[in-house]
Backbone atoms as SQL, in Angstrom:
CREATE TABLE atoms (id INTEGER PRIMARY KEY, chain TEXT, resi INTEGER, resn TEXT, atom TEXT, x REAL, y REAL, z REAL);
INSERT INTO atoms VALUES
  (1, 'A', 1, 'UNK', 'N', 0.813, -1.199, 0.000),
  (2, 'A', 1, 'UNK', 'CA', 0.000, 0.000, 0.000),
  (3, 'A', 1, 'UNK', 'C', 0.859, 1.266, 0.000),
  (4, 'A', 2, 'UNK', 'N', 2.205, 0.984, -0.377),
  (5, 'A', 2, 'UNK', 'CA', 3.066, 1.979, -0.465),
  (6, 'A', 2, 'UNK', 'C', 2.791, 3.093, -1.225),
  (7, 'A', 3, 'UNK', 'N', 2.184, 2.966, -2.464),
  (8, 'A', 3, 'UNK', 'CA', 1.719, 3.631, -3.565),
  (9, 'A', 3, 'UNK', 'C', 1.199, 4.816, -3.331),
  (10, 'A', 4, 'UNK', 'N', -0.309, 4.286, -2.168),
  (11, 'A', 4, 'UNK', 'CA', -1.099, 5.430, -2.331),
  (12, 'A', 4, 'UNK', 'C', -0.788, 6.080, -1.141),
  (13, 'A', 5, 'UNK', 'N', 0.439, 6.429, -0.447),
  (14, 'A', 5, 'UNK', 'CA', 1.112, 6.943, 0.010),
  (15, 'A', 5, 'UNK', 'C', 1.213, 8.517, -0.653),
  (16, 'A', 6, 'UNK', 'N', 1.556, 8.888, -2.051),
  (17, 'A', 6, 'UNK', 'CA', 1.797, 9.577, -2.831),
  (18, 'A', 6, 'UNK', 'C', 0.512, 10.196, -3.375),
  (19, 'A', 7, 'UNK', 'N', -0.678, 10.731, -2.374),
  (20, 'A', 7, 'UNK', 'CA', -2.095, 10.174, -3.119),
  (21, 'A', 7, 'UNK', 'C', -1.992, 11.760, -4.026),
  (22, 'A', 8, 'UNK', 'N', -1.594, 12.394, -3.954),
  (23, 'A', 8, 'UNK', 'CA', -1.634, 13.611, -4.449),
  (24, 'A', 8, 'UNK', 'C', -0.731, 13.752, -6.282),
  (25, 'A', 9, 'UNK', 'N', 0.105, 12.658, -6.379),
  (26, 'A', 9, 'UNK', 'CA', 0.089, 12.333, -7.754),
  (27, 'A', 9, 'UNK', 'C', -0.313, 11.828, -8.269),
  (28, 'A', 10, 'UNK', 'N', -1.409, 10.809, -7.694),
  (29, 'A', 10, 'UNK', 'CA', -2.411, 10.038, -8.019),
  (30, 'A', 10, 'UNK', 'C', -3.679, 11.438, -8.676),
  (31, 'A', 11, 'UNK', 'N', -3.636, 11.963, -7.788),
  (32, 'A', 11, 'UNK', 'CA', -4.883, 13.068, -8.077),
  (33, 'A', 11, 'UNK', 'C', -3.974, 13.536, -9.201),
  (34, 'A', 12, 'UNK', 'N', -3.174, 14.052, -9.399),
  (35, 'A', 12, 'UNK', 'CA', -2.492, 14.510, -10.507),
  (36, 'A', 12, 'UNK', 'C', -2.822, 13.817, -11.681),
  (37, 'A', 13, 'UNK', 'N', -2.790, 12.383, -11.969),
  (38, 'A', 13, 'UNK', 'CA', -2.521, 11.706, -13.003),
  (39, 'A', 13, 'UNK', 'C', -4.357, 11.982, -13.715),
  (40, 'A', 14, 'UNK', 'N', -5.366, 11.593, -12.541),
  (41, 'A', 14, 'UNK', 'CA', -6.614, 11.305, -12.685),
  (42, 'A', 14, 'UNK', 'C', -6.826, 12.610, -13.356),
  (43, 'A', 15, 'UNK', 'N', -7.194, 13.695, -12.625),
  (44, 'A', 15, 'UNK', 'CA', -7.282, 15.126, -13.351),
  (45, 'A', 15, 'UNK', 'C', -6.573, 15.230, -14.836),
  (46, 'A', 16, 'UNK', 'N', -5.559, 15.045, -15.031),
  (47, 'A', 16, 'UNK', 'CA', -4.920, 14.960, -16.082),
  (48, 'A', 16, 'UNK', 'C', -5.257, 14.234, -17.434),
  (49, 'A', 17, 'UNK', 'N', -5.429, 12.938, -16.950),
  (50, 'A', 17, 'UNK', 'CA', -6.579, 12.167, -17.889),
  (51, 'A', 17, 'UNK', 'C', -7.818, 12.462, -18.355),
  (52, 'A', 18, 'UNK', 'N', -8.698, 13.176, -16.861),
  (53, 'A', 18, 'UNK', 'CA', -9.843, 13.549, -17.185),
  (54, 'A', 18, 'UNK', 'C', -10.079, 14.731, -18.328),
  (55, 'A', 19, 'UNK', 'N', -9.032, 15.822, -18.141),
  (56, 'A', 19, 'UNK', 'CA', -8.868, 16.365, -18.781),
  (57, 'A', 19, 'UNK', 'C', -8.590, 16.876, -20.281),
  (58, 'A', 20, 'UNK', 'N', -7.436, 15.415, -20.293),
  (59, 'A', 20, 'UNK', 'CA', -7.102, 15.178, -22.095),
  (60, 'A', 20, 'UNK', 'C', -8.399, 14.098, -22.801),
  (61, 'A', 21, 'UNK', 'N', -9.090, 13.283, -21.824),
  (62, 'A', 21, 'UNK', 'CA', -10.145, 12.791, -22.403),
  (63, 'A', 21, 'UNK', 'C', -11.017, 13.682, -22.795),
  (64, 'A', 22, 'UNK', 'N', -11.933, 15.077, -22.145),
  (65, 'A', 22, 'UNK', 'CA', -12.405, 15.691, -22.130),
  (66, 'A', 22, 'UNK', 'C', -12.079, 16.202, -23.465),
  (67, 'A', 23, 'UNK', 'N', -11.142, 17.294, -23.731),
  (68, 'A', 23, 'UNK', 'CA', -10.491, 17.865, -25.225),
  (69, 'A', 23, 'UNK', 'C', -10.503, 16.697, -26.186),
  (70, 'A', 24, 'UNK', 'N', -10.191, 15.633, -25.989),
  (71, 'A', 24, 'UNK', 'CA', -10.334, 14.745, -27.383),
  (72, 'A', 24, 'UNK', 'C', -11.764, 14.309, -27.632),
  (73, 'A', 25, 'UNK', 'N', -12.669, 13.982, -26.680),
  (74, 'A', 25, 'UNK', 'CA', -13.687, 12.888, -27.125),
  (75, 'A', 25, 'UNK', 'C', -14.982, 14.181, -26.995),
  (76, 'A', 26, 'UNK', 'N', -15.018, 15.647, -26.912),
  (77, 'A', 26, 'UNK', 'CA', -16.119, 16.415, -27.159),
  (78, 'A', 26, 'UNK', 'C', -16.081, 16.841, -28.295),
  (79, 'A', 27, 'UNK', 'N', -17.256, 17.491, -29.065),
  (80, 'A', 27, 'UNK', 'CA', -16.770, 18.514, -30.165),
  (81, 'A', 27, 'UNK', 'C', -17.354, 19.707, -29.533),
  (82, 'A', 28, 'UNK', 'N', -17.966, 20.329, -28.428),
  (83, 'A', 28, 'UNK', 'CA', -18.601, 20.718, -27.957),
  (84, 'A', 28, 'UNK', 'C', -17.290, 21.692, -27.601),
  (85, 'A', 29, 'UNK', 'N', -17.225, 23.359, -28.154),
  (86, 'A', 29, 'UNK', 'CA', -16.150, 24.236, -27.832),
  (87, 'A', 29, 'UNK', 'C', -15.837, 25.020, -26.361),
  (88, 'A', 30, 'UNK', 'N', -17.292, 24.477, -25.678),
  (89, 'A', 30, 'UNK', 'CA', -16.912, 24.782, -24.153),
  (90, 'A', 30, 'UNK', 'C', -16.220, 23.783, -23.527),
  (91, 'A', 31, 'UNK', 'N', -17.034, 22.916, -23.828),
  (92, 'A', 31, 'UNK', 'CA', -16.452, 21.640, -22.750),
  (93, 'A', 31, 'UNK', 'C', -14.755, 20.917, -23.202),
  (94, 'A', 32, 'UNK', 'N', -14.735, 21.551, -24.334),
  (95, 'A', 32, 'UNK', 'CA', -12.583, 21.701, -24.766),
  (96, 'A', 32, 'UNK', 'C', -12.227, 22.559, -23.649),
  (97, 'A', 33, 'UNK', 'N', -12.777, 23.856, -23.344),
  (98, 'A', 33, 'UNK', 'CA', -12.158, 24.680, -23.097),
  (99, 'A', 33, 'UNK', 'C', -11.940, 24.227, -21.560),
  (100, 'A', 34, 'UNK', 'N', -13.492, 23.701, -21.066),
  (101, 'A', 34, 'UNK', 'CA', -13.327, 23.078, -19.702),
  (102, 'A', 34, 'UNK', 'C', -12.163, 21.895, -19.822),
  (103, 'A', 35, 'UNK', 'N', -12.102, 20.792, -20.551),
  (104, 'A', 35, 'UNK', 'CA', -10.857, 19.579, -20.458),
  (105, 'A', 35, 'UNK', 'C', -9.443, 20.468, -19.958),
  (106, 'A', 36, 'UNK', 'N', -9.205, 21.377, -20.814),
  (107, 'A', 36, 'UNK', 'CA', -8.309, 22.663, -20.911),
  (108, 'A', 36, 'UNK', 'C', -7.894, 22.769, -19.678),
  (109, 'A', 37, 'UNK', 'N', -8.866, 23.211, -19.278),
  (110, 'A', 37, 'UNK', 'CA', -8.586, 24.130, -17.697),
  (111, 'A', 37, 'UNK', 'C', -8.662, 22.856, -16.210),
  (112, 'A', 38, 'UNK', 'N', -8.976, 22.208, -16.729),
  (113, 'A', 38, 'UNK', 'CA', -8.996, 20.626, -15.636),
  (114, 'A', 38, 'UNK', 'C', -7.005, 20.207, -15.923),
  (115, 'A', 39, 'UNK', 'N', -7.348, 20.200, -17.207),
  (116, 'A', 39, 'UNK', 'CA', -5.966, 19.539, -17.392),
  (117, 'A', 39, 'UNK', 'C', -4.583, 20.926, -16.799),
  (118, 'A', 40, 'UNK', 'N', -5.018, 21.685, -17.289),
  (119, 'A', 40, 'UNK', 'CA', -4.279, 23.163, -16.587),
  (120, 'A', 40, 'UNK', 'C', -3.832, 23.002, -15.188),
  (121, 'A', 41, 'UNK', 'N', -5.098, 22.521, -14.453),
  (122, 'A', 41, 'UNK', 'CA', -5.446, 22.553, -12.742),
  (123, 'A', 41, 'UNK', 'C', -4.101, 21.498, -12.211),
  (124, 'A', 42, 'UNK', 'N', -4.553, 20.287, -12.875),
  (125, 'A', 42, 'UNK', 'CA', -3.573, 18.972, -12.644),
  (126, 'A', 42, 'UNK', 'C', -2.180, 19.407, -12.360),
  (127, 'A', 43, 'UNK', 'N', -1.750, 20.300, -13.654),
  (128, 'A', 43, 'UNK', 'CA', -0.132, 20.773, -13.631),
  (129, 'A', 43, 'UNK', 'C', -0.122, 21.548, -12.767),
  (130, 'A', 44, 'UNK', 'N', -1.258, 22.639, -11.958),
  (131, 'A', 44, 'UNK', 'CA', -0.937, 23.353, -11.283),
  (132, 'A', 44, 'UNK', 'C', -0.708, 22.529, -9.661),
  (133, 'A', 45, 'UNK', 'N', -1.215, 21.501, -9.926),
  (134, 'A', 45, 'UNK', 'CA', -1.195, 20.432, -8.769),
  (135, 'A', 45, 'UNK', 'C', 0.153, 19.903, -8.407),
  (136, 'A', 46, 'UNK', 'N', 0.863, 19.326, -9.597),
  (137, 'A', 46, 'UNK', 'CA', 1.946, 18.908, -9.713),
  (138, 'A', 46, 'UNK', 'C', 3.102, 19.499, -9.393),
  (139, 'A', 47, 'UNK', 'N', 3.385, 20.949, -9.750),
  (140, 'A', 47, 'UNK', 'CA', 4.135, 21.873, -9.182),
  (141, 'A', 47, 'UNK', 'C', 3.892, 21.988, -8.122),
  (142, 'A', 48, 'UNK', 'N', 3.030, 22.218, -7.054),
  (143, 'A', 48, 'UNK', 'CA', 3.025, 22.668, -5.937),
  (144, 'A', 48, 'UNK', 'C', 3.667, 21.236, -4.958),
  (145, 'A', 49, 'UNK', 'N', 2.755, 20.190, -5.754),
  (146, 'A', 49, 'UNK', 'CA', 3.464, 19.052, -4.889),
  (147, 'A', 49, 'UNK', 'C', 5.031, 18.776, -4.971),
  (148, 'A', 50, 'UNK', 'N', 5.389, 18.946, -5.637),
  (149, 'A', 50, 'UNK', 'CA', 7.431, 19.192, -5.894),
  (150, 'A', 50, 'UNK', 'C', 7.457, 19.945, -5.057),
  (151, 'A', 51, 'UNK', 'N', 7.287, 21.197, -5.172),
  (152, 'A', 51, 'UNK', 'CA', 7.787, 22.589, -4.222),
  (153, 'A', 51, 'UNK', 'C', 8.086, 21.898, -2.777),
  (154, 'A', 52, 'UNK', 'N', 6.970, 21.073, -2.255),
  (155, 'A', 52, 'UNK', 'CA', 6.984, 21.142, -0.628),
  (156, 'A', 52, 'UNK', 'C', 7.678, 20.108, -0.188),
  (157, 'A', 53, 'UNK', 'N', 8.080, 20.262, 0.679),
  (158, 'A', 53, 'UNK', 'CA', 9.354, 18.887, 1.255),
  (159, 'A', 53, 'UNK', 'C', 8.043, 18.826, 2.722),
  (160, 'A', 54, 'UNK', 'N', 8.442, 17.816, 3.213),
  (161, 'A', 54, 'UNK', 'CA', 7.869, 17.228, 4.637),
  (162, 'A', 54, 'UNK', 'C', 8.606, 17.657, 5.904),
  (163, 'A', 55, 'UNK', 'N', 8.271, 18.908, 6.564),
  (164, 'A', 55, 'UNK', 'CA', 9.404, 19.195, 7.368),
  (165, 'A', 55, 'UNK', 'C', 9.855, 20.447, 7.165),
  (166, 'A', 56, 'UNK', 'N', 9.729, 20.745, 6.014),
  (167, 'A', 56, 'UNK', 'CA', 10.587, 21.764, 5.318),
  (168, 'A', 56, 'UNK', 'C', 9.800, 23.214, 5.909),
  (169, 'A', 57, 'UNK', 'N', 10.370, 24.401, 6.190),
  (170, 'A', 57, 'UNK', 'CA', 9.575, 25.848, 6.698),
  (171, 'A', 57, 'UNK', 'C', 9.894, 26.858, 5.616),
  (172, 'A', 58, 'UNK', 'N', 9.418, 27.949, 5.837),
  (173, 'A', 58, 'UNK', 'CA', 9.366, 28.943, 5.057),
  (174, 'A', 58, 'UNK', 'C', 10.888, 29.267, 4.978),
  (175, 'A', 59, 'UNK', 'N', 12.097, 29.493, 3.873),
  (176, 'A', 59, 'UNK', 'CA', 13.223, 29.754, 3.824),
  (177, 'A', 59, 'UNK', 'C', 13.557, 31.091, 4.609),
  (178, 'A', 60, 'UNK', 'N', 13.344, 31.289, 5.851),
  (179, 'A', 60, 'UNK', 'CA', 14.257, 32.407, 6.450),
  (180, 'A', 60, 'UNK', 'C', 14.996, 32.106, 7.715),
  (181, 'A', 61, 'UNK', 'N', 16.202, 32.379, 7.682),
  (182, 'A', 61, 'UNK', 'CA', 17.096, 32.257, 8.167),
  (183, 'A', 61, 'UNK', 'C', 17.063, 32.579, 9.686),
  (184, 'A', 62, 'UNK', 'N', 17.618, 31.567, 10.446),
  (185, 'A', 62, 'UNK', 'CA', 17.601, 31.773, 11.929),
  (186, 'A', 62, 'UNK', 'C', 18.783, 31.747, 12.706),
  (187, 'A', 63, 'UNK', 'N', 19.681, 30.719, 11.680),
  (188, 'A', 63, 'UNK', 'CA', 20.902, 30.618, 12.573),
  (189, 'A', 63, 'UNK', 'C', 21.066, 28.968, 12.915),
  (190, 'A', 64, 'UNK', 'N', 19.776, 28.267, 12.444),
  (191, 'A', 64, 'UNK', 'CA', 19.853, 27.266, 12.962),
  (192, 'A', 64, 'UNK', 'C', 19.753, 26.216, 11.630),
  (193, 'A', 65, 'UNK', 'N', 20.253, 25.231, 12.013),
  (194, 'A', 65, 'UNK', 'CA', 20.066, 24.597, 10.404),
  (195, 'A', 65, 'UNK', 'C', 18.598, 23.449, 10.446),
  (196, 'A', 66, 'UNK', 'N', 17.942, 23.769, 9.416),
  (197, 'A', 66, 'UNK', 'CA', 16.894, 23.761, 9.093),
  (198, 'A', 66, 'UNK', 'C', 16.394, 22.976, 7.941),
  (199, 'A', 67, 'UNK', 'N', 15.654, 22.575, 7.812),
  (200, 'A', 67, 'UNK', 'CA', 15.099, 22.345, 5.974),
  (201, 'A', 67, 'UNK', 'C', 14.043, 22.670, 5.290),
  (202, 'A', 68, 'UNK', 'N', 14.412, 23.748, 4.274),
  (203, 'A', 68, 'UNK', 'CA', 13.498, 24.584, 3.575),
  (204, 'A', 68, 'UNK', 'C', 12.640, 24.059, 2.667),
  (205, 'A', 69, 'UNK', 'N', 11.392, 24.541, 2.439),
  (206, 'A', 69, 'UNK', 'CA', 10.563, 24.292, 0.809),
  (207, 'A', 69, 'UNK', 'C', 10.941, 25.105, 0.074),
  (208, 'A', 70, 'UNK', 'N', 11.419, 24.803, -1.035),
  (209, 'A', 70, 'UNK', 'CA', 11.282, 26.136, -2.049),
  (210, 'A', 70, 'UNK', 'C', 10.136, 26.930, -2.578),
  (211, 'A', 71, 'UNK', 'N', 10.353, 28.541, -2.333),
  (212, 'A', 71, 'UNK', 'CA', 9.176, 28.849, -2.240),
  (213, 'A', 71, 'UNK', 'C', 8.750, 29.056, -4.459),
  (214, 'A', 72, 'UNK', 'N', 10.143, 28.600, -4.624),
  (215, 'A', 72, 'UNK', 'CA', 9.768, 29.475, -6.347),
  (216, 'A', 72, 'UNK', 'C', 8.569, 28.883, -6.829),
  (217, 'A', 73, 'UNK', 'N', 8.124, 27.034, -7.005),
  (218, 'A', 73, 'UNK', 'CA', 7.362, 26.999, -7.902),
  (219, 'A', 73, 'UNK', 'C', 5.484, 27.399, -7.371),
  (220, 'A', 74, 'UNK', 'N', 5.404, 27.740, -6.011),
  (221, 'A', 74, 'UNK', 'CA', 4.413, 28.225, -5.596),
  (222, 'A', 74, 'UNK', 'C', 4.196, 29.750, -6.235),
  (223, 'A', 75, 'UNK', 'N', 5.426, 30.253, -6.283),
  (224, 'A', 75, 'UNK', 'CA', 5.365, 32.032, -7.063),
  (225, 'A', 75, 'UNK', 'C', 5.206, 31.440, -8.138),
  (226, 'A', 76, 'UNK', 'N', 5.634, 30.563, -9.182),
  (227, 'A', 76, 'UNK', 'CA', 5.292, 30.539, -10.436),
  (228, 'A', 76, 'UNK', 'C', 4.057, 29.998, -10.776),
  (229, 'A', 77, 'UNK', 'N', 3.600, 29.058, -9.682),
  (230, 'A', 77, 'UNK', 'CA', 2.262, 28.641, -10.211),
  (231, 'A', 77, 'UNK', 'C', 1.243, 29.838, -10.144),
  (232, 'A', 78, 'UNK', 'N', 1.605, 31.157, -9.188),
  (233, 'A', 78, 'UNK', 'CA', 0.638, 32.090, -8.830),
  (234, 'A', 78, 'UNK', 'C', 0.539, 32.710, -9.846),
  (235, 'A', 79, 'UNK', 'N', 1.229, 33.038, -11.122),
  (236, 'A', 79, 'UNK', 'CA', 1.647, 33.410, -12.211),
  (237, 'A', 79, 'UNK', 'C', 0.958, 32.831, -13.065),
  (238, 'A', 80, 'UNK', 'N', 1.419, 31.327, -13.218),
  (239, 'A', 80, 'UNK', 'CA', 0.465, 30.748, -14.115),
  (240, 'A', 80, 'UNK', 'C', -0.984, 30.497, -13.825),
  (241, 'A', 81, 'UNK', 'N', -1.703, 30.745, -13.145),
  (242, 'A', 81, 'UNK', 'CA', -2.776, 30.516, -12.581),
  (243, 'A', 81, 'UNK', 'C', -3.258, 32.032, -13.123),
  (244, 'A', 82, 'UNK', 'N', -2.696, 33.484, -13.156),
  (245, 'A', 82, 'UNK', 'CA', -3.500, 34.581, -13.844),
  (246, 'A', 82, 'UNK', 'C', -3.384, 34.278, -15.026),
  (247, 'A', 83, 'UNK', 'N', -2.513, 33.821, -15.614),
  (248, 'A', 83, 'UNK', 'CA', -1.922, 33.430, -17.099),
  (249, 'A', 83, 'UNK', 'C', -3.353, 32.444, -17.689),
  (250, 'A', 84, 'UNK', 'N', -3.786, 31.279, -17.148),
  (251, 'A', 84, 'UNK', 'CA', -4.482, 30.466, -17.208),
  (252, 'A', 84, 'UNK', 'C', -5.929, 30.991, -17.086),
  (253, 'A', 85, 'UNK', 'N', -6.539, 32.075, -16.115),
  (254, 'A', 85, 'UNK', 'CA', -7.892, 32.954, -16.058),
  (255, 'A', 85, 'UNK', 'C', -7.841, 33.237, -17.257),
  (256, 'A', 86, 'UNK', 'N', -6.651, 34.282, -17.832),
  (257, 'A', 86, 'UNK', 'CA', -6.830, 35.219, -18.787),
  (258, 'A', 86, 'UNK', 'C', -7.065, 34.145, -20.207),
  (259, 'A', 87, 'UNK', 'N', -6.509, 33.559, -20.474),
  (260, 'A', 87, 'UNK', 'CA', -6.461, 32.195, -21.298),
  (261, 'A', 87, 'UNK', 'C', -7.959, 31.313, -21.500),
  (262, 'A', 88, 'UNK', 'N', -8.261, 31.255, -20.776),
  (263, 'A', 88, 'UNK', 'CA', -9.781, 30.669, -20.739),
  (264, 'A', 88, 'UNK', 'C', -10.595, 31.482, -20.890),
  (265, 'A', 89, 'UNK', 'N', -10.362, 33.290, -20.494),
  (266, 'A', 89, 'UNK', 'CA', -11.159, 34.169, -20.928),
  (267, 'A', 89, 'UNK', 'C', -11.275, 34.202, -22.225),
  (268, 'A', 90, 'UNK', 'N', -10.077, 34.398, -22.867),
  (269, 'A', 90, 'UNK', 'CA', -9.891, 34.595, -24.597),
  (270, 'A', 90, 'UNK', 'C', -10.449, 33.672, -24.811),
  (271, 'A', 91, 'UNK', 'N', -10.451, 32.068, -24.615),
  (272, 'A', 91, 'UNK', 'CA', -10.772, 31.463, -25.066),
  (273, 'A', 91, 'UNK', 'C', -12.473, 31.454, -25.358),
  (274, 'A', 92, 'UNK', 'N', -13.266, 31.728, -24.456),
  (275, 'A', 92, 'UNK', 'CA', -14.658, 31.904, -24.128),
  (276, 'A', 92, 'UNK', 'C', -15.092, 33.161, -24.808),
  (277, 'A', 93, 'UNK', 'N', -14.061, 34.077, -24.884),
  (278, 'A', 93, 'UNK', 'CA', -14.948, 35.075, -25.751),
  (279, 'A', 93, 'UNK', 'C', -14.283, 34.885, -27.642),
  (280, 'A', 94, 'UNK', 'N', -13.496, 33.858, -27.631),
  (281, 'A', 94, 'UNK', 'CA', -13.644, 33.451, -28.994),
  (282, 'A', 94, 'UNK', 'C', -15.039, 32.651, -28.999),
  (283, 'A', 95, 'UNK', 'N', -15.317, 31.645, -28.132),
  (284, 'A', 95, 'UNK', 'CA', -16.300, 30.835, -28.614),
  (285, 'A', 95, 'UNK', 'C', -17.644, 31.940, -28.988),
  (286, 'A', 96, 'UNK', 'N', -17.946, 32.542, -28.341),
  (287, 'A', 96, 'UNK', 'CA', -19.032, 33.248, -27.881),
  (288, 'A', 96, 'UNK', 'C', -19.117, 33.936, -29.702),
  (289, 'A', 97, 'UNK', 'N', -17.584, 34.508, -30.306),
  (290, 'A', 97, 'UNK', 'CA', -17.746, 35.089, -31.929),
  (291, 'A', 97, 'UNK', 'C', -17.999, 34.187, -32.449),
  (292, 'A', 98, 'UNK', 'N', -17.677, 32.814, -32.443),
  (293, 'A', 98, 'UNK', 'CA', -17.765, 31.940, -33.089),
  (294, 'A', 98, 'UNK', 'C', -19.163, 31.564, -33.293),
  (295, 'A', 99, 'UNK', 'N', -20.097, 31.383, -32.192),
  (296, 'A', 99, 'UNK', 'CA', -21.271, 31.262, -31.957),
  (297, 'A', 99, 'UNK', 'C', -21.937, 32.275, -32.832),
  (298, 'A', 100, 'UNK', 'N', -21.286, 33.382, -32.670),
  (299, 'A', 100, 'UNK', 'CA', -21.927, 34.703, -33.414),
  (300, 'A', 100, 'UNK', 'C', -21.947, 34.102, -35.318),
  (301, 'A', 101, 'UNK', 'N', -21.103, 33.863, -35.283),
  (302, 'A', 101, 'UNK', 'CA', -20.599, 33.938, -37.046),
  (303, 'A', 101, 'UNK', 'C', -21.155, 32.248, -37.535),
  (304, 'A', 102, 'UNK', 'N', -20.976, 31.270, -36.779),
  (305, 'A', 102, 'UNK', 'CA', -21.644, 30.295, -37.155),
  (306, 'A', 102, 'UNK', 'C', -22.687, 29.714, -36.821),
  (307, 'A', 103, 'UNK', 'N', -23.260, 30.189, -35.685),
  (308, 'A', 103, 'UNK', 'CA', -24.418, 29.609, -35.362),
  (309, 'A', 103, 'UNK', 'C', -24.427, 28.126, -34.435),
  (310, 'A', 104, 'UNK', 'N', -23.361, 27.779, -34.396),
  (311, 'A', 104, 'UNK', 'CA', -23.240, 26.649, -33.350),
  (312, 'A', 104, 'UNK', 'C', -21.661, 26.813, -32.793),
  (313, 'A', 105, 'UNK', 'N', -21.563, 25.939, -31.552),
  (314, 'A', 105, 'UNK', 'CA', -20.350, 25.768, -31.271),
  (315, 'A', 105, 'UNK', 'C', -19.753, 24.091, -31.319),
  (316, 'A', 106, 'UNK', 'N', -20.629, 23.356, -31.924),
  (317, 'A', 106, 'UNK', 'CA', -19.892, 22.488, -32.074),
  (318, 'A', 106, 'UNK', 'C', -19.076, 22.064, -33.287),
  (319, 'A', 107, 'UNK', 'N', -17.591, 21.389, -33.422),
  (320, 'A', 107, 'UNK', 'CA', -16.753, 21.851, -34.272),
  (321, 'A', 107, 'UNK', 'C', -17.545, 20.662, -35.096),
  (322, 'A', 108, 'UNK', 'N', -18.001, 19.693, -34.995),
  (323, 'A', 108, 'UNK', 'CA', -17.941, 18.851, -36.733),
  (324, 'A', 108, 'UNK', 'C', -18.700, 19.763, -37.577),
  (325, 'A', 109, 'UNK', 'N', -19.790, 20.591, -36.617),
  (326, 'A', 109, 'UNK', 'CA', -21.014, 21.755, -37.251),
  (327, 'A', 109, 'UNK', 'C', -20.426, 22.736, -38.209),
  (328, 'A', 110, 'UNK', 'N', -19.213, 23.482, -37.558),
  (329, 'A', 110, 'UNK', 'CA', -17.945, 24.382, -37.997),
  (330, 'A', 110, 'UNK', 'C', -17.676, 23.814, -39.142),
  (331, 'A', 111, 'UNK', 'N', -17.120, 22.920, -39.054),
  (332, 'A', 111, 'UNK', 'CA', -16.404, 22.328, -40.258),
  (333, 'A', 111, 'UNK', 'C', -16.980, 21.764, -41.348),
  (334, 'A', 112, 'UNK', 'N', -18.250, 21.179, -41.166),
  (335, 'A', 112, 'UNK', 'CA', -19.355, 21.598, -42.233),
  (336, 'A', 112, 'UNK', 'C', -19.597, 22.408, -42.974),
  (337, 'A', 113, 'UNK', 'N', -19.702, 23.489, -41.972),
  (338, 'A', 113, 'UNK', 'CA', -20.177, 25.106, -42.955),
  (339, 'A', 113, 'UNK', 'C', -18.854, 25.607, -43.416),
  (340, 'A', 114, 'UNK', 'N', -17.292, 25.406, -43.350),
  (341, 'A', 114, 'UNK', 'CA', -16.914, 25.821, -43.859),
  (342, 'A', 114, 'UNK', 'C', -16.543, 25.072, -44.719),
  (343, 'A', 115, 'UNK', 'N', -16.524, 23.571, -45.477),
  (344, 'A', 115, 'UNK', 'CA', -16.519, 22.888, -45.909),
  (345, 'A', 115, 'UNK', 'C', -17.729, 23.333, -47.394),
  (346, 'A', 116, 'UNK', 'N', -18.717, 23.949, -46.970),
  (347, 'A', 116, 'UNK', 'CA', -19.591, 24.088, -47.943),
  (348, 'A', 116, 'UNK', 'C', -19.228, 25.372, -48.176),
  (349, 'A', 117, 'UNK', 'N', -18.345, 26.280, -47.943),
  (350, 'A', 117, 'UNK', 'CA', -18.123, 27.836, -48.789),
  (351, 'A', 117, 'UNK', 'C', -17.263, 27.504, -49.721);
């Protein structure tokens, strides 16, 4: 039962799957965008779980020897995480023109109508 010891890359892997299943098996241009942002979440999962050691405190110095977490990939995930809002925004207000100009959002629909110009 050593395995699920690690249960938090376990959640990693599952999200991750759920995610790339999601983007491949919809044609439906929201629910891509949702696989997207599931699968997004996972990596943001994954980084944070590296960052932290067991034991480990906030890196400031006391004098005493200690063992730190690194705080970088928590700052970078905070980064990628506005990066990722803004990203799903664009993405949603493309669908929304798309909707405008074709009349559906699902892509085999898309590719129909442009198939017939």
């Amino acid at each position: 039962m050593e395995f699920l010891g690690l249960y938090n890359y376990w959640i990693v892997v599952v999200l991750m799957m759920a995610g790339f299943y999601t983007v491949i098996a919809f044609d439906n241009l929201v629910k891509k965008i949702v696989g997207l942002t599931i699968f997004q979440t996972s990596v943001f999962i994954l980084y944070i779980s590296m960052g932290k050691i067991s034991g480990g405190t906030a890196p400031i110095l006391t004098g005493e020897p200690e063992v730190f977490s690194n705080p970088l990939p928590h700052v970078l995930i905070l980064t990628a995480i506005v990066v990722g809002i803004s990203t799903t925004a664009l993405g949603l207000a493309l669908i929304v023109r798309i909707r405008e100009a074709y009349g559906t959002i699902e892509e085999d629909e898309i590719q129909d109508l442009d198939d017939r110009q």
